[in-house]
N, C-alpha and C positions, 0 to 999 in steps of 0.2 A: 559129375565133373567137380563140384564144391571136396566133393571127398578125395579125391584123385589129387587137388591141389594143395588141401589141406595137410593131409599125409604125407606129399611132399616138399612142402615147407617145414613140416616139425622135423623129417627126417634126415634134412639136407643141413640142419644145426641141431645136433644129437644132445652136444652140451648145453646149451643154452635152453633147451627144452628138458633137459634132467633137472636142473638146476631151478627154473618155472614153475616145473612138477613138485618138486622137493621145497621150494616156498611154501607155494596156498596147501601142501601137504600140511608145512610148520605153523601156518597159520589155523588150518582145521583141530592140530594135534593140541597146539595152544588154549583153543578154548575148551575141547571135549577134557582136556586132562586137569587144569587146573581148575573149570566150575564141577567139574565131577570129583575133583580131591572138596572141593568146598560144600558141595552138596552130599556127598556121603557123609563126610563129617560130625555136620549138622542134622543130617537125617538119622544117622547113627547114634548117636546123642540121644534123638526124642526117644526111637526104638527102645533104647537101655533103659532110661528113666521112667518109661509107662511099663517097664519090665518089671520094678518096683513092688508096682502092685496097689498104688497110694490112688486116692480119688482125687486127692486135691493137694496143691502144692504152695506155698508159702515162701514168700522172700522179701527182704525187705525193701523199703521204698527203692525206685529208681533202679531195681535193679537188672542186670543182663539176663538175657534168655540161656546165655552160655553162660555155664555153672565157674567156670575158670577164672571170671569177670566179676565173681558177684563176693562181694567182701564179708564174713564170718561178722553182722553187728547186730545179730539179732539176740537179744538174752535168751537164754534155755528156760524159764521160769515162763515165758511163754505158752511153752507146751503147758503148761498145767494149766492156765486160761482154758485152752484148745479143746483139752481133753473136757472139759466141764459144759461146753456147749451138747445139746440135743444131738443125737444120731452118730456123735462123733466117738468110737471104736479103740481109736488109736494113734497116735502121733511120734513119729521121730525125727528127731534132730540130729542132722546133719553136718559137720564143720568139713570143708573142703581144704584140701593143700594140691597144690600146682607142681608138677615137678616137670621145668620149662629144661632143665641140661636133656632128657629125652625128649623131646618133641612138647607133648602136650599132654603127660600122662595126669589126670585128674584122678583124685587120691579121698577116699569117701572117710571121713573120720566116724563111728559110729557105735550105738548101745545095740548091740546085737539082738537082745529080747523086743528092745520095740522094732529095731528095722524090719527083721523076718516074721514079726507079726505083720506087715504089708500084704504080705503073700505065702505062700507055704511055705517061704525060706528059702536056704540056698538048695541046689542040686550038687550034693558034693560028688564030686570025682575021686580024691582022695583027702584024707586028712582030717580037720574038724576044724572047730571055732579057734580065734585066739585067747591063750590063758595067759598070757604075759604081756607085758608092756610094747617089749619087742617082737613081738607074733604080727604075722601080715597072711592077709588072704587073698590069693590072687588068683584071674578066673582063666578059663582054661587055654583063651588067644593072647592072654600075658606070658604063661607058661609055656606057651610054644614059641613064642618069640624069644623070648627070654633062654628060653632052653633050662626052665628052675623046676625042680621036685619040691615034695615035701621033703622036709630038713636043710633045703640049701640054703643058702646065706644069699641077701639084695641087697642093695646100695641104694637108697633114695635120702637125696638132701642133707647130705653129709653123716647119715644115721646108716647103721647097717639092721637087716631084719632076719626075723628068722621065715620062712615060708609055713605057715603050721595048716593052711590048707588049699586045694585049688578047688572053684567052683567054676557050676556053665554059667557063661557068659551070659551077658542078659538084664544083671539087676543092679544097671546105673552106672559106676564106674567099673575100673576093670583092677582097682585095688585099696583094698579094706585094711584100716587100721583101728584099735580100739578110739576111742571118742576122749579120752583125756590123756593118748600117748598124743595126740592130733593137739592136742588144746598146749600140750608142754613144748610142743614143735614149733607151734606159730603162737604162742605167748600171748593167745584170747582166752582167755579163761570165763567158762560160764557164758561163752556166746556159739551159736550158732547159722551156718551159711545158707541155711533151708530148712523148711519140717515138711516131711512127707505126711500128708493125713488122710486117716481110713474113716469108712461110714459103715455104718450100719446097713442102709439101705444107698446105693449108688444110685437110685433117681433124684435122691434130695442133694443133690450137690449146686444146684442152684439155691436155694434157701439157705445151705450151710454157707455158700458162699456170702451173702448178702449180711451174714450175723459176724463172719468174721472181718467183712470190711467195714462193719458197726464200732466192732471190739477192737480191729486195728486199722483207721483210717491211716490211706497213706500206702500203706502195704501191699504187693504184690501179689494177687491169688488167682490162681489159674486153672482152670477143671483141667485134670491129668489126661482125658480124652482128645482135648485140646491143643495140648504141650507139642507132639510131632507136628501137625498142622503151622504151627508159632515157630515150627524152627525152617519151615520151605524155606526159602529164598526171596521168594515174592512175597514175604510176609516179616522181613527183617530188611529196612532200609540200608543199614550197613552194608551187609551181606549183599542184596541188590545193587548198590552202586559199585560196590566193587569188581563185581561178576560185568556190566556194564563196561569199566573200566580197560576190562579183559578183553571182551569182545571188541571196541572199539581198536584198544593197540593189536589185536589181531586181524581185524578190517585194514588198518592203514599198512601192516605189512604184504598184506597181500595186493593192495591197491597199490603200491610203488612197485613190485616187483612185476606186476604184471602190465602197468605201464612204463617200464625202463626195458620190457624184454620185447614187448612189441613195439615201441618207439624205435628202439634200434633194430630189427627184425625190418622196418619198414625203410628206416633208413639203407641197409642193404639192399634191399628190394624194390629200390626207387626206380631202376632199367624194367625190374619187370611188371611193375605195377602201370609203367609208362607204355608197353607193349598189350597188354593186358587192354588198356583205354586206348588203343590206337587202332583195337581190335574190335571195337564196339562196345567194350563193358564201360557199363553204366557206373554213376560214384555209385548208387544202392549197390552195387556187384560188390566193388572194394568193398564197401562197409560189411557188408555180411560175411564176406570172405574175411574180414578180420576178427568179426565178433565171433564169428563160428570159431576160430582156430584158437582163442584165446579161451573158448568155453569148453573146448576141449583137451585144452591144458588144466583148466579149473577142476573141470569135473573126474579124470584121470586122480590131479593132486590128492581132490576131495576123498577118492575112494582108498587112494594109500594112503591120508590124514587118518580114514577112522578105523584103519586094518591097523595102523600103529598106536592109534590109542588105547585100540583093546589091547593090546600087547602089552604096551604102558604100562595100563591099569593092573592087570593079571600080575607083569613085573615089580611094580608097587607094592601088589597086598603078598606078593610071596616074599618080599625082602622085609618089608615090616606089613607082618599081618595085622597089627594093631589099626592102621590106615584103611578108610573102603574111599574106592574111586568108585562112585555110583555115575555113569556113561549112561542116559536114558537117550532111549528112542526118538522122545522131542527135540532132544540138544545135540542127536544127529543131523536131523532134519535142518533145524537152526544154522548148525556150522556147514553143513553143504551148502544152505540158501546163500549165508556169508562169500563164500569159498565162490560160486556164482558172480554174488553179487562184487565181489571185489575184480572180478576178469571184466565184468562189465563197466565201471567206472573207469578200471587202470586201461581198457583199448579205445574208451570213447574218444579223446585227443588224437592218439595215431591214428583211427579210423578217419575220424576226419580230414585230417592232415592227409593222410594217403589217398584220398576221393577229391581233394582238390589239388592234386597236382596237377600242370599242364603237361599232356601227354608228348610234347614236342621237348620240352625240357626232361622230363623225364626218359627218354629215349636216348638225350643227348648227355645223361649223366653217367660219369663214368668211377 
């Protein structure tokens, strides 16, 4: 009977039930696509940098987890400290530049002999190192986005470059400039935005850690195994309140529209709600009868929210590959309970409202 009634109350307002649907849908799509543009991101970021190959990471006091954040004042004469400590193999410095007119492309300024002593180096695809000032290296989801070969000409920050190689993806940023074309760009000369450092043996990275925060109190040092874990969500207060933010403006849209479409739904339905109670149903009838049809709106929305966010996301990383929308299974679960939870708050009023009607007035409303 519950379904019999249900079914034909959604069906006898087709509009107002797409429209319901198509809400807590915008609500579910709301939070899976932009904490999932937030969370790939960020998770994409650790990925690349522990791609490196470094054991341990170096940045100056105060500074962000996001390399984009974090300001070129560290002196290069550093590294020569670095290198002089026990166990430690190798160090390179880094000077970052932001190129904010495309999104967010972070741009690795670098000494090619110590960065690729991190790891075996790059995986080239095609081309080789920069031999010029103007030579840029870029890896291979730049190049497809980009639609660039070796030899073509790029445009970053009012500079044009030459393309002189592309590598796989992987090791930190997604573009390489030599380390004093970077230093004449952004007018730091002899400073550094980070050193990546190697060890001899990677269990001492505890100890090494302990000497370099001897040698540079103050300073930011991080075991590289550590670095993705440091960029979760849950583990960047920034990042967490904003994602917060998210979910909350996406709770109260779902919670008004689902109570402005059953408040009015009930207002309609005040003759039959009155017949309904003239017949023996109980307020518990009404009330169920409404939460059910409201949950079934919900859960409908929910299921076309997360069919369009994968869609979303897919559409996302095919128009700019450089972007991942990481959509996890948790943060499905998460935005259906939402999606739930918002039918259930937005029909408590009209349920009630609708189980205290007097079934003599209501019969006599027209």
């Amino acid at each position: 009977m519950y379904r019999q009634m249900i079914a034909s109350g959604l069906k006898a307002r087709p509009v107002r039930t797409s429209v319901s649907i198509l809400a807590v849908a915008l609500e579910v799509i709301l939070i899976l696509v932009i904490i999932g543009l937030a969370n790939g991101i960020s998770n994409e970021t650790g990925r690349r940098t522990e791609g490196v190959g470094a054991d341990i990471l170096l940045q100056p006091p105060s500074s962000s987890l996001f390399f984009a954040l974090s300001p070129s004042t560290m002196p290069v004469a550093i590294g020569d400290k670095l290198r002089e400590l026990d166990g430690v193999t190798d160090v390179a410095p880094v000077q970052i530049l932001v190129n904010s007119a495309a999104g967010l492309e972070v741009i690795y300024g670098i000494y090619p002999e110590s960065f690729t002593a991190m790891s075996d180096g790059f995986e080239w695809h095609k081309g080789g190192i920069f031999k010029k000032p103007d030579d840029i290296v870029v890896d291979d989801i730049y190049a497809d986005a980009r639609d660039v070969d070796v030899g073509d000409k790029v445009q970053l920050l009012g500079h044009e470059f030459n393309v002189a190689g592309i590598v796989e993806n992987g090791k930190g940023a997604r573009l390489f400039l030599p380390f004093n074309t970077v230093e004449e760009m952004s007018g730091r000369q002899d400073k550094a935005s980070l050193f990546f450092i190697k060890l001899s043996n990677s269990s001492n990275v505890d100890t090494t850690i302990e000497q370099i925060k001897q040698l540079l109190p103050g300073y930011s040092v991080i075991p590289m195994k550590k670095y993705a874990e440091l960029m979760m969500s849950n583990n960047m207060p920034a990042l967490d309140a904003f994602i917060s933010s998210v979910v909350f403006i996406a709770l109260c849209i779902g919670v008004l529209v689902i109570f402005l479409s059953m408040y009015t739904t009930i207002t309609e339905r005040t003759r039959e709600i009155g017949i309904l109670r003239s017949l023996g149903a109980s307020k518990s009838f009404i009330v169920r009868l409404i939460f059910q049809e409201s949950a079934v709106v919900c859960l409908v929305g929910a299921v076309v929210g997360i069919g369009a966010s994968f869609f979303i996301g897919r559409a996302v990383s095919w128009v700019y590959p450089t972007l991942v929308v990481l959509i996890t299974p948790g943060w499905v679960v998460r935005a259906s309970f939402f999606a739930i939870l918002s039918g259930i708050i937005g029909s408590l009023y009209p349920s009630l409202k609708a189980a205290g009607q007097d079934p003599v007035e209501a019969l006599a409303y027209e």
